[in-house]
N, C-alpha and C positions, 0 to 999 in steps of 0.2 A: 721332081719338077721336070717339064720337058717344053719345047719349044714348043709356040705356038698358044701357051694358057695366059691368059689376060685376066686384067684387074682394073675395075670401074670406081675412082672413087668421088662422089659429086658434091659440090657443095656451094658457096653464096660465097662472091667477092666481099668481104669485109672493108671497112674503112681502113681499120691498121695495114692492109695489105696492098695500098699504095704506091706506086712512084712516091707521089709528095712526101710520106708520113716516113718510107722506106731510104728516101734519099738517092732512090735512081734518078729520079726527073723531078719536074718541077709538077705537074701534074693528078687529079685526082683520078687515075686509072689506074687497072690491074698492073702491079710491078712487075719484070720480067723476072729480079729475085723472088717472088713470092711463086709466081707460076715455076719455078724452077725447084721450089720449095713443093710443091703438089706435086711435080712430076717425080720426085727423089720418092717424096709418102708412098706413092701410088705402087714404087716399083720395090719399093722397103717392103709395104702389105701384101704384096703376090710372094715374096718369097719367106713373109713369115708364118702365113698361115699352113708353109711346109715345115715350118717348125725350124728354118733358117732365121738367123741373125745374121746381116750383113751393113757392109758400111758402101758409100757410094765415092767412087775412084774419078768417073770421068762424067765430063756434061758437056752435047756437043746438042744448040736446041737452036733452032729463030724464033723469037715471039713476031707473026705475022700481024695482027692486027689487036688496036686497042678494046677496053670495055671497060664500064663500068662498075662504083660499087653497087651491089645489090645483084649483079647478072647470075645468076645458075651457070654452072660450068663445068663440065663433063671432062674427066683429064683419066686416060685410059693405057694401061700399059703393057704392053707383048714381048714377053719373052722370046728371045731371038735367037738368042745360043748360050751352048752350056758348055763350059769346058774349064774341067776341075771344079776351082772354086770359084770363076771366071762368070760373071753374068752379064748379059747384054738383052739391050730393052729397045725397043723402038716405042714413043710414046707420043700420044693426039692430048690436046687440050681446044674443047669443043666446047661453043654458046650455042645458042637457039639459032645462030644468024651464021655457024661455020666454025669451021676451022682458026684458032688462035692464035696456036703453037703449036712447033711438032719438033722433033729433036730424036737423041738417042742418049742413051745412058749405060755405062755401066758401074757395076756392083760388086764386091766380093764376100765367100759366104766366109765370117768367123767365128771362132770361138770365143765369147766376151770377155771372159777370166781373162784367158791367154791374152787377147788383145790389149786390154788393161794392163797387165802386167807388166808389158813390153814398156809402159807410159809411165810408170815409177823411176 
């Protein structure tokens, strides 16, 4: 993997996926946990299909503006830097009407056994 390779992954705000249903607000809009849940997938997906396994360390994000269930939404993510097992993401969550959310992430790459096993 190298800086600079990105990961599109797109899909339909759901009902369950909520403020109201989620318990961040009181409202029937895309929850800021859920969007943070797509940005985590997005940046898991770029580094699996290098045949990494990794877990997610930090989330540093603003959700800028609200949207609805049923919206299309575009949540994209860019490898930023690499160092060891150290990943860092810069990452967009995009409607038809803009920008959502944007944030940064990162990641570490492990070994699942091992990682488990530490957890016994």
């Amino acid at each position: 993997m190298q800086t600079g390779e990105k990961y599109t992954l797109k899909r339909t705000v759901s009902a369950d996926e909520t403020a109201e249903v989620l318990g961040s607000g009181g409202l029937p809009v895309y929850a800021t946990p859920a969007m943070i849940c797509h940005m985590e997938l997005t940046a898991y997906k770029l580094a699996e299909q290098y045949g990494h396994q990794t877990v997610g360390t930090k989330v540093n994000i603003s959700h800028l503006r609200a949207c609805l269930v049923g919206t299309e939404v575009s949540i994209t993510a860019e490898l930023t830097e690499v160092e060891g097992r150290r990943l860092e993401y810069t990452i967009k969550v995009e409607d038809e009407k803009g920008l959502l959310g944007e944030g940064t992430h990162q990641r570490f790459i492990i070994d699942p056994e091992r990682f488990m096993s530490k957890l016994k």
